[in-house]
MARVEX-529492 format. One record per residue: residue in one letter; x, y, z of N, C-alpha, C, O in turn; residue number from 0. Coordinates in steps of 0.05 Angstrom, whole numbers, plus 32768, in hexadecimal, padded with zeros to 4 digits. Atoms other than C-alpha are relative to their C-alpha. Layout:
+------+------+------+------+-------+-------+-------+------+------+------+------+------+------+-----+
: type : n.c1 : n.c2 : n.c3 : ca.c1 : ca.c2 : ca.c3 : c.c1 : c.c2 : c.c3 : o.c1 : o.c2 : o.c3 : seq :
+------+------+------+------+-------+-------+-------+------+------+------+------+------+------+-----+
:    A :    X :    Y :    Z :     X :     Y :     Z :    X :    Y :    Z :    X :    Y :    Z : NUM :
...
+------+------+------+------+-------+-------+-------+------+------+------+------+------+------+-----+
//
This chain:
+------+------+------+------+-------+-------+-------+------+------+------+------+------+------+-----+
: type : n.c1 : n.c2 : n.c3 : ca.c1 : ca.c2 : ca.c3 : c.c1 : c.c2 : c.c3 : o.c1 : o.c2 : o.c3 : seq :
+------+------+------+------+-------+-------+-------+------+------+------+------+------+------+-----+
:    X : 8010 : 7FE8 : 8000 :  8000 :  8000 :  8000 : 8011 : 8019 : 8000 : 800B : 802E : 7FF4 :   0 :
:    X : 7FF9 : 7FE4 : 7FFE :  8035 :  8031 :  8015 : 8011 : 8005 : 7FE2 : 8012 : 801C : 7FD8 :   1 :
:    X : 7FF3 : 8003 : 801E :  805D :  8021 :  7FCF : 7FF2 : 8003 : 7FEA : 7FFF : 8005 : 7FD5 :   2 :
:    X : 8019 : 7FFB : 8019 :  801B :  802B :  7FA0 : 8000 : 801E : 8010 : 8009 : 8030 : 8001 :   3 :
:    X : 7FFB : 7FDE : 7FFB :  8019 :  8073 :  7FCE : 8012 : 800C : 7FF6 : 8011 : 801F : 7FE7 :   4 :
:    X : 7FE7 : 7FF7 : 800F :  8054 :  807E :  7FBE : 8008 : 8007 : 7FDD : 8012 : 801C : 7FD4 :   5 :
:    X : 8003 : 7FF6 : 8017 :  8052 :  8077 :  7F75 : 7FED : 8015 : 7FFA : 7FF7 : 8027 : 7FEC :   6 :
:    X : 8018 : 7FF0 : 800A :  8017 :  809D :  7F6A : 800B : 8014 : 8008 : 800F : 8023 : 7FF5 :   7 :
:    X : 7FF1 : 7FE3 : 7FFC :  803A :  80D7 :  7F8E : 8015 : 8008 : 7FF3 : 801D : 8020 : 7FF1 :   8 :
:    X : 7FE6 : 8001 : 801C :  8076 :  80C6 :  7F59 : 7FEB : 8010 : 7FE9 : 7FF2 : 8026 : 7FE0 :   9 :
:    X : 800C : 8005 : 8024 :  8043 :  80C8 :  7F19 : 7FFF : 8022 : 800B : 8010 : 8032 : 8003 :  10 :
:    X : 800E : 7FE8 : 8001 :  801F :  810C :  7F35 : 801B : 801B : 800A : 8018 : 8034 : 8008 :  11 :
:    X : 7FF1 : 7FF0 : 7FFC :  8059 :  812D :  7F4A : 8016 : 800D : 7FE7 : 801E : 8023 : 7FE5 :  12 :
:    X : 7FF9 : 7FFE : 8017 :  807D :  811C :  7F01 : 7FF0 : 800B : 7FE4 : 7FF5 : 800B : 7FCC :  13 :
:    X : 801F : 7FF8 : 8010 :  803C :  8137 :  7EE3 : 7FFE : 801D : 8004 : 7FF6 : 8029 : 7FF1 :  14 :
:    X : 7FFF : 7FEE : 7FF6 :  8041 :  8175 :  7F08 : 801E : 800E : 7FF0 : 801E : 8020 : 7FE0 :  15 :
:    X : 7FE7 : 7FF1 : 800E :  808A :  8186 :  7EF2 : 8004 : 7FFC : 7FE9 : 8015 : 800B : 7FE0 :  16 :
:    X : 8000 : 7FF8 : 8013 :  807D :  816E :  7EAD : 7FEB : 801D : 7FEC : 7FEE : 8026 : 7FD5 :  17 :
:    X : 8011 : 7FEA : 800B :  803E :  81A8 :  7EA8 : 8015 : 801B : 7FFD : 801D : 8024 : 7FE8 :  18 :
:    X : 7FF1 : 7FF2 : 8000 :  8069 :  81DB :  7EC6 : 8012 : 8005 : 7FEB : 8012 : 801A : 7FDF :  19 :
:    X : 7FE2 : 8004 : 8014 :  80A7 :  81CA :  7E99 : 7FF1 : 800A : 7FE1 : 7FFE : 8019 : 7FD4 :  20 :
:    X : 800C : 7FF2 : 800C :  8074 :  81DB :  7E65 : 7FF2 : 8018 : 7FF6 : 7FEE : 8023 : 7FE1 :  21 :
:    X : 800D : 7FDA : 8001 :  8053 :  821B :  7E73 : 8019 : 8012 : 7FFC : 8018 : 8026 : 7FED :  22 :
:    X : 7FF0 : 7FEB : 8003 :  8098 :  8237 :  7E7D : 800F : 8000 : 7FE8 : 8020 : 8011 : 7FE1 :  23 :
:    X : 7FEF : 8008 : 801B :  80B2 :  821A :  7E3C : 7FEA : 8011 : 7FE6 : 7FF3 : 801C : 7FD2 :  24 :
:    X : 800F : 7FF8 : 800F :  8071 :  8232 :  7E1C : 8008 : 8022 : 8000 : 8009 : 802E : 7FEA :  25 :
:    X : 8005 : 7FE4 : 7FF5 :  8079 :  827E :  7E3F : 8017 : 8009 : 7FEE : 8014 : 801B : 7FDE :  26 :
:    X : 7FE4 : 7FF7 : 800A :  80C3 :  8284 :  7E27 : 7FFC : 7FFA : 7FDE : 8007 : 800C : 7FD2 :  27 :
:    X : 8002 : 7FFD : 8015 :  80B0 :  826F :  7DDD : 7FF0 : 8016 : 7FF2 : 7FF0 : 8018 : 7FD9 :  28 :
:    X : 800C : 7FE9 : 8007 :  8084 :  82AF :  7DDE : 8005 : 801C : 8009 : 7FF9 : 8032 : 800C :  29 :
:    X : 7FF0 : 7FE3 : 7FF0 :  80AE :  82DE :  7DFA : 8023 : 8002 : 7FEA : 802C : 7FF3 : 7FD9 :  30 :
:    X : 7FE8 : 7FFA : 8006 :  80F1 :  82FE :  7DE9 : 8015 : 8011 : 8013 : 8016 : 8008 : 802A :  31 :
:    X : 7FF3 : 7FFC : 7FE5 :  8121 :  8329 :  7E13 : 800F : 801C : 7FEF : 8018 : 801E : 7FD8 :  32 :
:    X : 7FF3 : 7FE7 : 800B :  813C :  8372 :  7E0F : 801F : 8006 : 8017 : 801D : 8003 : 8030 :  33 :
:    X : 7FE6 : 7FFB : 7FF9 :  8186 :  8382 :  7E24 : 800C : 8010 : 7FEB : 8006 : 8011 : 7FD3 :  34 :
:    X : 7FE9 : 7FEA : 8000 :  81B9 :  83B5 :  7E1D : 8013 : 8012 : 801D : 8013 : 8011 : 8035 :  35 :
:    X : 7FE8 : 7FF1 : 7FEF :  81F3 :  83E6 :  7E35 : 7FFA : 801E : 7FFF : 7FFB : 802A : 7FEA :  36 :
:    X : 8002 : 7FDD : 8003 :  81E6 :  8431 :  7E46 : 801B : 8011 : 800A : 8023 : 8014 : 8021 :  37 :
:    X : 7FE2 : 7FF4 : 7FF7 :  8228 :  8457 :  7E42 : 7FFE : 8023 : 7FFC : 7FEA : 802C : 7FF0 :  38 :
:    X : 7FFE : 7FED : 8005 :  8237 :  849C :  7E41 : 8009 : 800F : 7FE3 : 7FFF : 8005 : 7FCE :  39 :
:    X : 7FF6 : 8000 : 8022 :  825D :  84C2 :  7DFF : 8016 : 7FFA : 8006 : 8023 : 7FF8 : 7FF1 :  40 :
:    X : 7FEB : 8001 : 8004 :  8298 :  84B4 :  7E1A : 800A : 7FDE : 8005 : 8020 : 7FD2 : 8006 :  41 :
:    X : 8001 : 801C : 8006 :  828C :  8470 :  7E1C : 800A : 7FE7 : 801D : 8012 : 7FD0 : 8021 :  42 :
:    X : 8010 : 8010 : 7FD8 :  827D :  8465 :  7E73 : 7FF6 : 7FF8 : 7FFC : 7FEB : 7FFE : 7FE7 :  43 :
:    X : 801A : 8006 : 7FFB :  8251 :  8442 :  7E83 : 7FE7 : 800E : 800C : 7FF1 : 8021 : 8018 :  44 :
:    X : 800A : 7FEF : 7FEF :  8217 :  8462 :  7EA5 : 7FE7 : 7FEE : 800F : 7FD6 : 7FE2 : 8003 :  45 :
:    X : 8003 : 8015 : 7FF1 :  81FD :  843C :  7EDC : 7FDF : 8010 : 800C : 7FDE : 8028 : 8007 :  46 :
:    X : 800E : 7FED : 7FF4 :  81B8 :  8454 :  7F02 : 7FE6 : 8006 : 7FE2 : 7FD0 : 8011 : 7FE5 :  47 :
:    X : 8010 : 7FF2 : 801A :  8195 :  8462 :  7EBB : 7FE2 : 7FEB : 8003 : 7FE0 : 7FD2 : 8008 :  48 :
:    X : 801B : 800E : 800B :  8148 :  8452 :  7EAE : 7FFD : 7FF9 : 7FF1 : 8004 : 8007 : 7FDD :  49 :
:    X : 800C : 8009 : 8017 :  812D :  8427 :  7E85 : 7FEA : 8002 : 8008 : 7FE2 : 8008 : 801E :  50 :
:    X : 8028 : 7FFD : 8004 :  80DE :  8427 :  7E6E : 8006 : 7FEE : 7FE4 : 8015 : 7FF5 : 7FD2 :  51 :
:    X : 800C : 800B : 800E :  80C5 :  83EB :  7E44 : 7FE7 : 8009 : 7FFD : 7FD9 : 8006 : 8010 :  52 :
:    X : 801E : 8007 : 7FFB :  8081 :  83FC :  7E2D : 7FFF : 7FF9 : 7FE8 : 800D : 7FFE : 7FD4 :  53 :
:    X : 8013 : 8015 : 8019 :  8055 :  83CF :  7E03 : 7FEA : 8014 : 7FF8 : 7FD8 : 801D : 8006 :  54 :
:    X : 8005 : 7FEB : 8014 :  803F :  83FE :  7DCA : 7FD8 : 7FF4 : 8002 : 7FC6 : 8003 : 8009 :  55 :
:    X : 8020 : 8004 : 7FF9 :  7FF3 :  83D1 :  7DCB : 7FF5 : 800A : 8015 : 7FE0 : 8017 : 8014 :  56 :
:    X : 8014 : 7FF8 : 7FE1 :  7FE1 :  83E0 :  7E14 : 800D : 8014 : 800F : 8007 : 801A : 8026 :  57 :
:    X : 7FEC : 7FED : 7FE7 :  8014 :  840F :  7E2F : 8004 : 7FF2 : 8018 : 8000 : 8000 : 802C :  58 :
:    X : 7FF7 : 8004 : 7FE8 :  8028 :  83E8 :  7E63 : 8022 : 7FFA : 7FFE : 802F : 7FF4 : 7FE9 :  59 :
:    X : 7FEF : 7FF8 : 8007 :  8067 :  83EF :  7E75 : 8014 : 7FF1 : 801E : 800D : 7FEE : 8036 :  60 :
:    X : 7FEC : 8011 : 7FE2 :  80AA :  83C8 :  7EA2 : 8011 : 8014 : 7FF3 : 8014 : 801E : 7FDD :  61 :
:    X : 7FE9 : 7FF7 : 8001 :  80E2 :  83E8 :  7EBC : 8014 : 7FF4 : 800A : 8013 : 7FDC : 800F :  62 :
:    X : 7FE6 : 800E : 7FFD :  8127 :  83E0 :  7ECD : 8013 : 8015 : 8003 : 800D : 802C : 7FFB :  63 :
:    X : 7FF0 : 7FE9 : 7FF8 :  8162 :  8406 :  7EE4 : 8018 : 7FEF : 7FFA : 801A : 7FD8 : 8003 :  64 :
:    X : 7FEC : 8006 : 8007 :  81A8 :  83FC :  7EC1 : 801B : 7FFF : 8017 : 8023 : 8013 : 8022 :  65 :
:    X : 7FEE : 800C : 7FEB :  81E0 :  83D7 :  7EF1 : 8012 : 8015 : 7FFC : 800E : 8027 : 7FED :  66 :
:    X : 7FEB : 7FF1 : 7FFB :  8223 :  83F7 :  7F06 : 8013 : 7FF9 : 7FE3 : 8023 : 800A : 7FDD :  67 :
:    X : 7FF8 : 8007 : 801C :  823B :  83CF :  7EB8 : 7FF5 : 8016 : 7FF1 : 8003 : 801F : 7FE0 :  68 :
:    X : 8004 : 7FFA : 801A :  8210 :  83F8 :  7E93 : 7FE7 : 7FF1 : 7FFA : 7FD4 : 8000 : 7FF7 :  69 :
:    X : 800D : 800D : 8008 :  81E7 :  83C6 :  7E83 : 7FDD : 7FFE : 800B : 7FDA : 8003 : 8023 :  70 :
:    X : 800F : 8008 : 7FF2 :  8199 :  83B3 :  7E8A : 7FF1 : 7FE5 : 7FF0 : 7FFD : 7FDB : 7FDD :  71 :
:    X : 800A : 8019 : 800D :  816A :  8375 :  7E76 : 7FE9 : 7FFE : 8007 : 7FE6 : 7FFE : 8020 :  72 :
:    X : 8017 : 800F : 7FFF :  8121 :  8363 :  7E6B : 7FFF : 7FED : 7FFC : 8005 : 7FE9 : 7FE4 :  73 :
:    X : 8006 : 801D : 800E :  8113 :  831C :  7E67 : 7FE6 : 7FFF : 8008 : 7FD9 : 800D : 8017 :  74 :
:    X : 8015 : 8003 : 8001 :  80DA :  82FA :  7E58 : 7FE4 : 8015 : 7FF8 : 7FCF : 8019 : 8004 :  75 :
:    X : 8010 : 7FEA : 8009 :  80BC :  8333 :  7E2B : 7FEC : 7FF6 : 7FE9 : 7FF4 : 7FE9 : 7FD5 :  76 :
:    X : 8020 : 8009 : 8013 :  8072 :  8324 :  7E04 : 8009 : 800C : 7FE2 : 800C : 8023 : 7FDB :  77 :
:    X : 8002 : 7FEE : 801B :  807C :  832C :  7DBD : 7FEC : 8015 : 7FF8 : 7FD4 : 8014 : 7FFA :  78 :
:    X : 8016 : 7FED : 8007 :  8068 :  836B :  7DA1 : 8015 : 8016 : 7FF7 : 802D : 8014 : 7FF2 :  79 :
:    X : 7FEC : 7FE3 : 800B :  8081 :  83B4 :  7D8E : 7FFF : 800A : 801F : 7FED : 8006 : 802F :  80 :
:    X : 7FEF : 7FF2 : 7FE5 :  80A8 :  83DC :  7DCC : 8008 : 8015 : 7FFC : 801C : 8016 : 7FEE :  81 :
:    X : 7FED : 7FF4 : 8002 :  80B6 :  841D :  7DD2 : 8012 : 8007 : 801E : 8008 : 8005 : 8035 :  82 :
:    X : 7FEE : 8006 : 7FEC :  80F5 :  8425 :  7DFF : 800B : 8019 : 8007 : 8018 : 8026 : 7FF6 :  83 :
:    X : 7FFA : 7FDF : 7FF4 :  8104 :  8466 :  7E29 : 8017 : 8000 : 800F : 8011 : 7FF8 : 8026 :  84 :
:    X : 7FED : 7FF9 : 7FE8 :  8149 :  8472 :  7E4D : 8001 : 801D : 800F : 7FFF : 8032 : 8003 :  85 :
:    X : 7FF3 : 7FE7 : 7FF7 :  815A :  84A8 :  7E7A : 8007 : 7FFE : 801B : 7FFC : 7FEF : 802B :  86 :
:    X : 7FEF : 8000 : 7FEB :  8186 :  84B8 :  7EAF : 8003 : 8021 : 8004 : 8001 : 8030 : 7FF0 :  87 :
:    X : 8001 : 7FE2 : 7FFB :  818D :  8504 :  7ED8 : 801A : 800D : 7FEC : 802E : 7FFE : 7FEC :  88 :
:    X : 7FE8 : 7FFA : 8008 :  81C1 :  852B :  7EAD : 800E : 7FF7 : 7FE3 : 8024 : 7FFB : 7FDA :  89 :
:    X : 7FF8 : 8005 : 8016 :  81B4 :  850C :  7E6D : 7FED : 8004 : 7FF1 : 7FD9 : 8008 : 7FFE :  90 :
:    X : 801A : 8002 : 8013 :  8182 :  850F :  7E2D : 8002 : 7FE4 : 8004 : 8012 : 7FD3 : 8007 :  91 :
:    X : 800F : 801F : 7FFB :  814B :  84DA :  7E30 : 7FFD : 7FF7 : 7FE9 : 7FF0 : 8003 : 7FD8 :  92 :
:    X : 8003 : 8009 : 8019 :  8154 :  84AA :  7DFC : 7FEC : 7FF5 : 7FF7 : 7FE2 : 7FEC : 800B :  93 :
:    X : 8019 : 800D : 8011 :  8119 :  848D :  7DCF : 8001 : 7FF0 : 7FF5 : 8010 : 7FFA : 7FE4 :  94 :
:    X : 8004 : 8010 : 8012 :  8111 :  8453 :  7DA9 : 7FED : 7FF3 : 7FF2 : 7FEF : 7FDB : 7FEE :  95 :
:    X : 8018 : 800C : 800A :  80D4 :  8446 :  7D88 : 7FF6 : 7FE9 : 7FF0 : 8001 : 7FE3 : 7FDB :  96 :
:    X : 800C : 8018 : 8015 :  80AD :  840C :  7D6A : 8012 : 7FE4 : 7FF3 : 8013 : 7FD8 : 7FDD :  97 :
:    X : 7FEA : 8019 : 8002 :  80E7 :  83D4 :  7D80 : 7FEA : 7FED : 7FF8 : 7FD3 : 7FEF : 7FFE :  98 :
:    X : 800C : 8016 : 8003 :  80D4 :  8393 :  7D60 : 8007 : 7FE4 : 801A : 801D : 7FDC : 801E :  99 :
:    X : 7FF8 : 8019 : 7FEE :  80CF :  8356 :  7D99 : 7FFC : 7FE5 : 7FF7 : 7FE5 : 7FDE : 7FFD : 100 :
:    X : 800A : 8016 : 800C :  80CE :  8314 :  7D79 : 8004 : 7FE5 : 800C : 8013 : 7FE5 : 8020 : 101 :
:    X : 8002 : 8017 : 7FEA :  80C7 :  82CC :  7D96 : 801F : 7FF6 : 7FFA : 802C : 7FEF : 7FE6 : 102 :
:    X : 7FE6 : 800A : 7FF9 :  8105 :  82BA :  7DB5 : 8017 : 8003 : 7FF5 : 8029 : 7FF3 : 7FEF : 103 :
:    X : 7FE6 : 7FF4 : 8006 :  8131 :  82EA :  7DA1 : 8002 : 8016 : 8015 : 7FEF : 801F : 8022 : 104 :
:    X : 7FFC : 7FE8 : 7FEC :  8154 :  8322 :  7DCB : 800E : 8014 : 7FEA : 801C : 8011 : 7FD6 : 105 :
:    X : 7FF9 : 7FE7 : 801C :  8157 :  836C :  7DAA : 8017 : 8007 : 801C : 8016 : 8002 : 8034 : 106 :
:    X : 7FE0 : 7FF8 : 7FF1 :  81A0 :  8389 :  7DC3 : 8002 : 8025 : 7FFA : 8011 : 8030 : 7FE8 : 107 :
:    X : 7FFC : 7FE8 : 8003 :  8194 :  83D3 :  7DCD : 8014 : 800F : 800D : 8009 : 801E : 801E : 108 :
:    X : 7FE7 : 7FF2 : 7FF9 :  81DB :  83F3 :  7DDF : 7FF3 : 8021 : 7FF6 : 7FEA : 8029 : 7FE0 : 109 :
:    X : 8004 : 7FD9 : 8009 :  81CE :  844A :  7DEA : 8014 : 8009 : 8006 : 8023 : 7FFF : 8017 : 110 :
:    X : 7FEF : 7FF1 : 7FEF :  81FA :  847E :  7DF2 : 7FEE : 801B : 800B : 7FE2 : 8026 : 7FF9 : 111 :
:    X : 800F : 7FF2 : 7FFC :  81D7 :  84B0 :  7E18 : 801C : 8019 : 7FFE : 8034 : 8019 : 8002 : 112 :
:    X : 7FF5 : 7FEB : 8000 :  81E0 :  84F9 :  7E0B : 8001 : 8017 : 8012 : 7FED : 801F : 801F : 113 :
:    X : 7FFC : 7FF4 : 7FDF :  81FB :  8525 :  7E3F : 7FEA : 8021 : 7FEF : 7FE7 : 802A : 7FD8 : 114 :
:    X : 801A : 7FEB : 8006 :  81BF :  8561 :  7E46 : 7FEF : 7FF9 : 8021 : 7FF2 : 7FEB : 8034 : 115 :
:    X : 8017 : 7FFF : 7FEC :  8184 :  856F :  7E70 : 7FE7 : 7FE8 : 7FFE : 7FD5 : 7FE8 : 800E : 116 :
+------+------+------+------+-------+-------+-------+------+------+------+------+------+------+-----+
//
């Protein structure tokens, strides 16, 4: 008896982590991923800088703040069109309009932001 419990808690528990293993396999084949480097002109990095994803259909919108590299990263982004806003105090805010996101690819947006108000 306790060996037929036992399986059955095998089957449903291998049932359980093959659904999972699927939704997230499904989620990531409809997504893509935005990364880049925000440097200055002189070719710093500039660390502290905003990002703004918004999704051009609904305006909704993720953020993100670029590491002490330079660098920032969306993963797991819904295909669609993006436009993408940087700015940081002490510099012009950059724009990028009507990025393409496509399934399971990452767009590689490197800026140099321009020193200004």
């Amino acid at each position: 008896m306790k060996r037929l419990s036992f399986l059955l808690a095998l089957v449903v528990c291998i049932g359980v982590s093959l659904t999972l293993g699927a939704t997230q396999a499904f989620a990531q084949g409809e997504s893509g991923s935005v990364t880049g480097t925000v440097t200055d002109p002189q070719g710093g990095t500039v660390a502290g800088a905003d990002v703004t994803l918004t999704y051009v259909a609904t305006k909704g919108q993720r953020t993100t703040t670029s590491n002490d590299a330079g660098r920032y990263h969306f993963a797991s982004v819904p295909v669609g069109t993006y436009d993408i806003t940087i700015s940081k105090s002490g510099f012009k805010v950059y724009r990028a309009a009507a990025q393409k996101i496509s399934v399971g690819t990452q767009l590689t947006l490197d800026v140099v932001l321009e020193v200004g108000a």
